[in-house]
C-alpha positions as CSV (number, residue, x, y, z in Angstrom):
1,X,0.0,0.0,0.0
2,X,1.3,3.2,-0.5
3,X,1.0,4.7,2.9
4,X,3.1,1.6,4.2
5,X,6.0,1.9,1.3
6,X,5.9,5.9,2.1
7,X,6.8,5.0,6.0
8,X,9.5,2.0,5.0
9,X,10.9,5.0,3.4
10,X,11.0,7.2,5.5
11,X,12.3,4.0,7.7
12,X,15.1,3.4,5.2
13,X,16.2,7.2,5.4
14,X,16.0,7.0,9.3
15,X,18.5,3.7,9.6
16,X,20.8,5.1,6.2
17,X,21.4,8.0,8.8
18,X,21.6,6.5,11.8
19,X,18.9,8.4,13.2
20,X,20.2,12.3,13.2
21,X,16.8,13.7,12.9
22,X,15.4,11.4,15.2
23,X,16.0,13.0,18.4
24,X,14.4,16.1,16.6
25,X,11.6,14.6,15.3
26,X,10.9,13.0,18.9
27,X,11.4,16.6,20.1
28,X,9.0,18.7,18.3
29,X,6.1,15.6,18.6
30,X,6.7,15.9,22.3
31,X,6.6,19.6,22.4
32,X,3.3,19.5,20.3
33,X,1.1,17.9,23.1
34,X,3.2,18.9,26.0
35,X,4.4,22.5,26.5
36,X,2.8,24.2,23.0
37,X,-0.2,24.9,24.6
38,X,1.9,27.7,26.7
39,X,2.1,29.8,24.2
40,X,-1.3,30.6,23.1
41,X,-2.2,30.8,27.3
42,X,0.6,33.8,26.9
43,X,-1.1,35.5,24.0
44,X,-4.6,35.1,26.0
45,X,-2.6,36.7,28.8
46,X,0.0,39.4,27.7
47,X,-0.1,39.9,24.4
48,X,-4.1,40.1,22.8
49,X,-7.0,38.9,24.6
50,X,-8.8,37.9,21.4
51,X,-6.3,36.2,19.6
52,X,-5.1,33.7,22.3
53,X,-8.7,33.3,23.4
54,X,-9.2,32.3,19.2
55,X,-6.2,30.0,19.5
56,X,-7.4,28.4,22.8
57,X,-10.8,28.0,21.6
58,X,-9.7,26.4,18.0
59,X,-8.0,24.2,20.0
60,X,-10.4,22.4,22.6
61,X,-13.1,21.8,19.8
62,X,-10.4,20.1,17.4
63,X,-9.1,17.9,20.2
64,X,-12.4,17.0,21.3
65,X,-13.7,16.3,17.9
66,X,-10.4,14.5,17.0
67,X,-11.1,12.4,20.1
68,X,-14.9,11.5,18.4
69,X,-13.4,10.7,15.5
70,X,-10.8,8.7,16.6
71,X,-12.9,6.4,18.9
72,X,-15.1,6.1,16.2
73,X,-12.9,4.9,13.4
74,X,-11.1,2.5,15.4
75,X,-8.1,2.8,13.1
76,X,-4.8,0.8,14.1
77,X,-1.0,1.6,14.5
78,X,1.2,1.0,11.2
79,X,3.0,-1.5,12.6
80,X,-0.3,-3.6,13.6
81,X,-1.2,-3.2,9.8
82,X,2.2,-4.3,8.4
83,X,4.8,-6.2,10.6
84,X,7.6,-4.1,8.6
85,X,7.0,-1.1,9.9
86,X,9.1,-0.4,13.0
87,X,8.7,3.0,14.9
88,X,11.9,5.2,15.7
89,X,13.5,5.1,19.5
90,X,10.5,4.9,22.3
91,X,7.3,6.0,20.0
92,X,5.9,2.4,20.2
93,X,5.7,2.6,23.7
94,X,4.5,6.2,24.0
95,X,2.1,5.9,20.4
96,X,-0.2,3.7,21.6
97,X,-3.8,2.7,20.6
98,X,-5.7,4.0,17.9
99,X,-4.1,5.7,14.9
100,X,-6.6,8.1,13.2
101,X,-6.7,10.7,12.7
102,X,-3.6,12.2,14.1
103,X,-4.0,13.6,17.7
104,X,-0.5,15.6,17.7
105,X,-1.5,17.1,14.5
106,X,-4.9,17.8,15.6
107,X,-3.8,19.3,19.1
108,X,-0.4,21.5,16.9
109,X,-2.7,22.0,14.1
110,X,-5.0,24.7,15.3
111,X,-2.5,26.3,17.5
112,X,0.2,26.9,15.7
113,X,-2.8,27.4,13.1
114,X,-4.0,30.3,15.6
115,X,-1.3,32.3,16.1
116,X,-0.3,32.4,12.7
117,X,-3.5,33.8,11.4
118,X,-3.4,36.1,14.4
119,X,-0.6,37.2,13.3
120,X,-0.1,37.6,9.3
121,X,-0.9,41.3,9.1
122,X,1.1,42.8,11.8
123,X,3.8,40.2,12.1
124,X,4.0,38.0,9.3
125,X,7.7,36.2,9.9
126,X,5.6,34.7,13.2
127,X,2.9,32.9,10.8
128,X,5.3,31.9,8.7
129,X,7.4,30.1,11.2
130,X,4.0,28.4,13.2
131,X,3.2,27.0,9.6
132,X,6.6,25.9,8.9
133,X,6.4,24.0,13.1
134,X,3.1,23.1,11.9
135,X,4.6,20.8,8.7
136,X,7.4,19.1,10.7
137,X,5.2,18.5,13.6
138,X,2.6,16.5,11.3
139,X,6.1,15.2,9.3
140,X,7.5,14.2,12.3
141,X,4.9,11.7,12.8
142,X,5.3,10.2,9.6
143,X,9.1,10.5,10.3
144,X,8.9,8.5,13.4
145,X,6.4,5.9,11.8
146,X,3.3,5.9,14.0
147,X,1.2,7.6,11.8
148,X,0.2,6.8,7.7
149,X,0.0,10.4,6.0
150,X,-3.8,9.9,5.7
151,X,-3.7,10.4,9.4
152,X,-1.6,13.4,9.8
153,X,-3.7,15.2,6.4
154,X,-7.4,14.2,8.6
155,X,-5.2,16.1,11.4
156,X,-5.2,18.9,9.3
157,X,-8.4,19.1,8.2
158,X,-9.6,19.0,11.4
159,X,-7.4,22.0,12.4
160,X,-8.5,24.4,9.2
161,X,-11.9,23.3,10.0
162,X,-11.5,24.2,13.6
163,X,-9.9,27.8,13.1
164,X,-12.6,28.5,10.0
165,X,-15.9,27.5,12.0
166,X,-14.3,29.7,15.5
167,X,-13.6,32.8,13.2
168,X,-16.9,32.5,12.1
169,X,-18.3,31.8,15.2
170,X,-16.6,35.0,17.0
171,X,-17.6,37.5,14.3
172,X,-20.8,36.7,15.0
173,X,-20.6,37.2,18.2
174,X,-19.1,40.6,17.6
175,X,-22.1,41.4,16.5
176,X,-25.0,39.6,18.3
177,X,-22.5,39.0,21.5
178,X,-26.1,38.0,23.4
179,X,-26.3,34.7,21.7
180,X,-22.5,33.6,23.2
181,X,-24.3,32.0,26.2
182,X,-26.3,29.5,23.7
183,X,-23.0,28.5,22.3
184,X,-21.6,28.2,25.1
185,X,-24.5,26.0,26.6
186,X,-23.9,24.3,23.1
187,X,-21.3,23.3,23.3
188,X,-21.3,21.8,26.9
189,X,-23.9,19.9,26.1
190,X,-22.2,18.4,22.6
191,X,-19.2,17.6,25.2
192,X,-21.4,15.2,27.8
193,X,-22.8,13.8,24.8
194,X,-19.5,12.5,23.6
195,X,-18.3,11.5,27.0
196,X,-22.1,9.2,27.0
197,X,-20.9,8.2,23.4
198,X,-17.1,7.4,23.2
199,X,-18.2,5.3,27.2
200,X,-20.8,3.0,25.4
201,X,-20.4,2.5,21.6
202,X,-18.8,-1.1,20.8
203,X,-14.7,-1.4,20.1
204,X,-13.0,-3.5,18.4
205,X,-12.0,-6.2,20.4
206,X,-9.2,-8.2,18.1
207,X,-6.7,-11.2,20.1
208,X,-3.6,-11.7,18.6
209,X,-2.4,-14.8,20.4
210,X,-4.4,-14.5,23.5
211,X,-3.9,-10.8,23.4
212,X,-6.0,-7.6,23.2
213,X,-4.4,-5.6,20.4
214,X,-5.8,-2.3,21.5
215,X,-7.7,-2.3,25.0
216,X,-10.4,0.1,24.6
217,X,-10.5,1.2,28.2
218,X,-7.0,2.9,27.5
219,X,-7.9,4.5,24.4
220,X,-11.0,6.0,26.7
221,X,-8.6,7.7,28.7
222,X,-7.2,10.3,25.9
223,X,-10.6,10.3,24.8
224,X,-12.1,11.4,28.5
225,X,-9.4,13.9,28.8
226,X,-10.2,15.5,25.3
227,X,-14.2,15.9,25.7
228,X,-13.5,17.3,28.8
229,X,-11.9,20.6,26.8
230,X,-15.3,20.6,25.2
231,X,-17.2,21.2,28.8
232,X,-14.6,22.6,30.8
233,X,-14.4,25.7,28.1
234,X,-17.9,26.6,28.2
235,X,-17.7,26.7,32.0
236,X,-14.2,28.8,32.0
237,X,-15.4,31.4,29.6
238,X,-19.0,32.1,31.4
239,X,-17.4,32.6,34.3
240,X,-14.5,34.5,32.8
241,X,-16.8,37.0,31.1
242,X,-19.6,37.3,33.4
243,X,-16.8,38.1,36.5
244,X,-13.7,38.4,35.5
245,X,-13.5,40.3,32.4
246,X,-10.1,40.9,32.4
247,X,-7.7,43.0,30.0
248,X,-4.4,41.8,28.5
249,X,-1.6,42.8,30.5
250,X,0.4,43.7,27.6
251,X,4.4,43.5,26.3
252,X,5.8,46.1,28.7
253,X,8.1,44.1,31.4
254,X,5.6,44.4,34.5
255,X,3.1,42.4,31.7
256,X,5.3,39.8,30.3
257,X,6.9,39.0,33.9
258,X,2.8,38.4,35.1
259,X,2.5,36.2,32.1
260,X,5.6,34.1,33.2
261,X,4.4,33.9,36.4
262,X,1.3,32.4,35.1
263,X,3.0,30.2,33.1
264,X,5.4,28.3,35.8
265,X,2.2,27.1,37.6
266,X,0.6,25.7,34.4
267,X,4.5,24.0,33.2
268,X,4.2,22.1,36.8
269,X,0.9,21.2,36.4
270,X,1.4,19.9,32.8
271,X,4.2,18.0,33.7
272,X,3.4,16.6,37.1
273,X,-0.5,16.7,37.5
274,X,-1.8,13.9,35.3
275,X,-1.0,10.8,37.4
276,X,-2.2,12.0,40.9
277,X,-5.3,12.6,39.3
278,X,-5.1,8.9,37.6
279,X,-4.0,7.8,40.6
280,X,-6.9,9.4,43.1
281,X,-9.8,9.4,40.0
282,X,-9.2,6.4,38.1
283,X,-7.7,7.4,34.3
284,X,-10.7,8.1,32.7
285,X,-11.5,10.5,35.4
286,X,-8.2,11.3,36.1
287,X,-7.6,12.5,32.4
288,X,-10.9,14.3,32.5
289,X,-9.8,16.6,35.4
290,X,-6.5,17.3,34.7
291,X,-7.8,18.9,31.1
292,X,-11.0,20.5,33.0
293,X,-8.4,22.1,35.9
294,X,-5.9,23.8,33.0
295,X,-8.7,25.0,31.0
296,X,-9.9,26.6,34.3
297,X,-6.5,28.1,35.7
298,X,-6.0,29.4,31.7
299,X,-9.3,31.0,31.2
300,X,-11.0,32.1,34.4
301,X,-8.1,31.4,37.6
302,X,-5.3,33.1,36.3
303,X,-7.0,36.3,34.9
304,X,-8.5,37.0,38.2
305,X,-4.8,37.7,38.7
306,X,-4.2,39.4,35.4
307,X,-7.3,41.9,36.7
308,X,-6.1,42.3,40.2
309,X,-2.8,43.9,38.5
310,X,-4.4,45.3,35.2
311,X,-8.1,45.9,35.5
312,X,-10.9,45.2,33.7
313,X,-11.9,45.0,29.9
314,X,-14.1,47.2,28.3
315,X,-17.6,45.5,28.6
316,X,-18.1,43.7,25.2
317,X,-14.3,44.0,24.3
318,X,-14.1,40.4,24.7
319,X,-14.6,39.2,20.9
């Protein structure tokens, strides 16, 4: 198949080499679904209220759709399609389950999207290098070999889909900014839906000698933690703009040292929250609340700060 012979060559490249661009590849995947997610909380922050708020909100519907999708296609690994195809360094152990579409591209896709439509007019070189990220990130999953390039292009479509239907969305709320609360209530709704959905629809439930090729329990887990974007937003952003209402600190040095100090918090909690949830909550659970608690501290916790130093917004200088 052609998305199999495009991965054994990339494979081929990767052993001719002995694995330079590995390490980078392993990076910038990482990075996608790790610490990326800092930036736009910056822009939301510091830099335009709007356009990190466009970023963040591109982003939880694409994950959460991606997660629907996902679950729903049931699509497996490379490697469980054709023995041949061996993944580079650790990615076997850290790509598992379900293969489509691609959930780094998804999750890189409408952020690095974001910020590069927010910026093409006033800072172009900006957009230009969150496309170029954007590329390698949905390469480097090729690259590394756990994902066909049908995956990684559904990745994208979900992204452009994403940012197009949320710029649409928020100009009309420009205008009629009293219908925001039925999107909002939309949208929490669509998210317990999927949670009912993803928890009771049939898997696939292939043996390979004796054993379960994908447990679907596990694959629940991402996909818990993913709808959860979809219901902890709408909560975040009532509360944000019915209390809160905060303005963007701005680029001087008091404002981008506030924004660092909101940051530190979030890196610790990215990095060490997830498994003392797990642990305390049970993984599905546990991935549900460690996306509902950062979507909180990003859009409602930490502007109470922001306020407290900055004051409020303008009322309806939200969208």
């Amino acid at each position: 198949m052609p998305d199999i012979q495009y991965l054994l060559f990339l494979q081929n490249f990767r052993n001719s080499t002995n694995n330079l661009l590995t390490p980078f590849m392993e990076w910038i995947s990482l990075f996608a679904v790790t610490h990326l997610i800092l930036i736009p909380a910056f822009v939301y922050w510091v830099v335009h209220k709007k356009s990190g708020l466009y970023t963040l909100t591109s982003y939880y519907l694409c994950c959460g759709v991606n997660a629907i999708v996902k679950l729903t296609a049931c699509i497996y690994r490379p490697w469980i399609r054709d023995a041949r195809v061996v993944p580079a360094g650790d990615a076997i152990r850290t790509a598992t389950g379900y293969s489509f579409p691609s959930g780094h591209t998804s999750t890189a896709g409408p952020i690095y999207g974001g910020l590069a439509v927010s910026a093409r007019k006033r800072l172009p070189w900006i957009s230009i290098i969150c496309l170029i990220a954007l590329l390698l990130t949905g390469f480097s999953r090729n690259y590394l070999g756990v994902h066909t390039p049908q995956d990684v292009a559904v990745g994208m479509i979900e992204s452009a889909l994403s940012l197009f239907l949320v710029a649409k969305t928020f100009h009309y709320l420009e205008e009629n900014p009293e219908k925001e609360n039925l999107f909002l209530a939309g949208m929490f709704v669509f998210g317990w839906l999927a949670i009912i959905y993803i928890t009771f629809k049939p898997y696939p439930m292939t043996y390979i000698n004796g054993v379960l090729l994908v447990d679907p329990q596990k694959m629940m887990n991402d996909g818990y933690g993913d709808t959860a974007l979809l219901i902890a937003f709408p909560v975040a952003r009532f509360c944000e703009k019915k209390w809160v209402r905060f303005q963007a600190a701005g680029l001087s040095f008091k404002g981008i040292l506030t924004g660092i100090i909101g940051l530190v918090p979030m890196w610790l909690m990215t990095d060490f929250m997830k498994a003392p949830l797990d642990q305390a909550l049970g993984s599905h659970w546990g991935h549900f609340m460690f996306n509902f608690i950062l979507v909180l501290y990003t859009i409602v916790l930490f502007p109470i700060y922001v306020r407290l130093l900055w004051g409020e917004s303008e009322p309806g200088s939200e969208l």
